[in-house]
N, C-alpha and C positions, 0 to 999 in steps of 0.2 A: 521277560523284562517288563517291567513300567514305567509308562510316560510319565517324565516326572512334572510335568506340568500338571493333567488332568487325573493321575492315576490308573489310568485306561491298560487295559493286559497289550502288550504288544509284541507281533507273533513276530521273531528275526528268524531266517534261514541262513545267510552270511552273512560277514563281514562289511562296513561299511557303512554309507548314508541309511537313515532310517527318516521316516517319518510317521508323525502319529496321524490315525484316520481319524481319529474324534476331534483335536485340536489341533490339527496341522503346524504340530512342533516335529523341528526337525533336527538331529543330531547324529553320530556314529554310533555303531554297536559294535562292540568285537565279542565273540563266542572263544572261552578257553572249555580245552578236554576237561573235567572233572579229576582233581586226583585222588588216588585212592590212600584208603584211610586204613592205616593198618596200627590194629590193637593186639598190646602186648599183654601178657597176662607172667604174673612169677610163673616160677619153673617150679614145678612139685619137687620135693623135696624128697631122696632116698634114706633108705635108713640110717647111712653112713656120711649124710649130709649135714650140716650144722643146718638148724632151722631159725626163722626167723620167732621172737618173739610175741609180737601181736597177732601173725599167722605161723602157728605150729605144722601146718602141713607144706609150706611152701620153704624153696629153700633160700638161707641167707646166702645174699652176694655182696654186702659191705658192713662193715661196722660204727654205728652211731659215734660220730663224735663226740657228742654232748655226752652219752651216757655209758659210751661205750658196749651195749648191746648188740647183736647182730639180725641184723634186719632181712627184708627178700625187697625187692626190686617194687613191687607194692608202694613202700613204707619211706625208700629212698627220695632224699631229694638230695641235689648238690646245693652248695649255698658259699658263695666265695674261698671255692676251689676244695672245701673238705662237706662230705656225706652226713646229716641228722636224718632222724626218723621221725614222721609227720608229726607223730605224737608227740616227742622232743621239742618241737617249735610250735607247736597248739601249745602248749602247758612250760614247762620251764625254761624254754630258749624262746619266748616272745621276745627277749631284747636283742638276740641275734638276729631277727628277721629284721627288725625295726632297722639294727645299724646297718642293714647291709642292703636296706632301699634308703639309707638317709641323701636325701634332694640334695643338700648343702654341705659342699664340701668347701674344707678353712682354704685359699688361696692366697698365701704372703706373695708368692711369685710374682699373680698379677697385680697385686697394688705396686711393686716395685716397677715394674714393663708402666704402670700407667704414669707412674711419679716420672721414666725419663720419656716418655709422650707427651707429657705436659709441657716440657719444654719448647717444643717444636708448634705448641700454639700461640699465634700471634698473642692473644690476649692474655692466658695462663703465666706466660714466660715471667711476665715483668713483676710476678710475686714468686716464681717456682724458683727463676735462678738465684734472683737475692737471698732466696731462705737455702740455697743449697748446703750451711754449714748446719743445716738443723735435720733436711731429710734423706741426705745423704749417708750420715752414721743409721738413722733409723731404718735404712734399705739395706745395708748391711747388716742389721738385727733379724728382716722380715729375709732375710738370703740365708743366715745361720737357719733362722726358725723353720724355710721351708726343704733345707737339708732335711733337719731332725725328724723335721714329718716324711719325708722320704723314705727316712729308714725303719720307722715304725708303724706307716700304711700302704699297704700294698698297691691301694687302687690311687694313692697321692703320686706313688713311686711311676704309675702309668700313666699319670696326669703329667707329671712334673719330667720331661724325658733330660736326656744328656744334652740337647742343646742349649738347652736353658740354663742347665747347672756351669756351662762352659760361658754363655754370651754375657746373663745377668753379671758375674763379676769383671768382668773385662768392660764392660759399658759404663757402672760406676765408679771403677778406677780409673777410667780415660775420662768422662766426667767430671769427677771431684778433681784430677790433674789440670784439666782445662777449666777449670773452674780456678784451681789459686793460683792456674799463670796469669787467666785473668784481672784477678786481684790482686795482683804482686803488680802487674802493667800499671793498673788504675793509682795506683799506692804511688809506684814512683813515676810515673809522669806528675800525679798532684806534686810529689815536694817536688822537682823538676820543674815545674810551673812557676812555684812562688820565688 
């Protein structure tokens, strides 16, 4: 290990307080066992074996999605949940790789969760509830929309679970419902007043 103040080698036997001789820093060390490193190689390939493409001697154990070729364990990668072959995503599947590290994923769900939080802030409130006849339909557009993406993205579908799909519509139907009792009050106390 090195001191990370001075850089200085620092010799531990165990567990515990350490301190450095050159700079008298002082800190814990803990020693883990080393684990061992186990390298696989494909499985040679018998006569009566299908082989892999890019390696002819080794034998195939999946078939490219992309190109549907069969590969050997080499060549395989997994990639949201189905098998391509390196070469496949070097050259004509760059857009699969691309989509399936993409950072940003679309979320209607949370702008609707933020639209009924906003509520609940002292200062937000007094422009959120008045406009409720304006983003209340629009949270039921962003509730449709985050279905649809449900059904069409796998990794949305694990984002977006069944609580959600049950709380979001029940939150702004009781919402919008306390919402025009309250302006049904307001309405007839004013004529009530005059």
């Amino acid at each position: 290990m090195v001191c990370p103040s001075c850089a200085q080698l620092l010799e531990i036997r165990e567990d515990g307080p350490t301190a450095c001789p050159a700079c008298r820093w002082r800190g814990e060390a803990y020693l883990f066992n080393p684990l061992p490193i186990t390298v696989e190689t494909a499985e040679r390939a018998l006569p009566q074996d299908a082989t892999c493409l890019h390696h002819p001697t080794k034998k195939a154990v999946a078939v490219c999605a992309g190109t549907g070729d069969y590969i050997c364990s080499l060549c395989a990668i997994e990639l949201n949940g189905q098998v391509y072959s390196a070469s496949y995503l070097s050259g004509a599947g760059k857009d699969k790789v691309g989509k399936s590290f993409e950072r940003y994923l679309e979320r209607p769900d949370s702008r609707i969760a933020m639209f009924l939080m906003l509520c609940f802030v002292p200062v937000a409130n007094y422009v959120v509830i008045p406009t409720c006849f304006l983003w209340v339909p629009y949270s039921f557009y962003l509730y449709a929309k985050a279905l649809r993406l449900r059904r069409t993205n796998p990794l949305y579908a694990r984002v977006f679970g069944t609580a959600r799909i049950i709380v979001l519509p029940v939150l702004l139907s009781l919402f919008a419902l306390g919402w025009l009792v309250a302006l049904c009050a307001i309405l007839i106390f004013a004529i009530t007043k005059q």
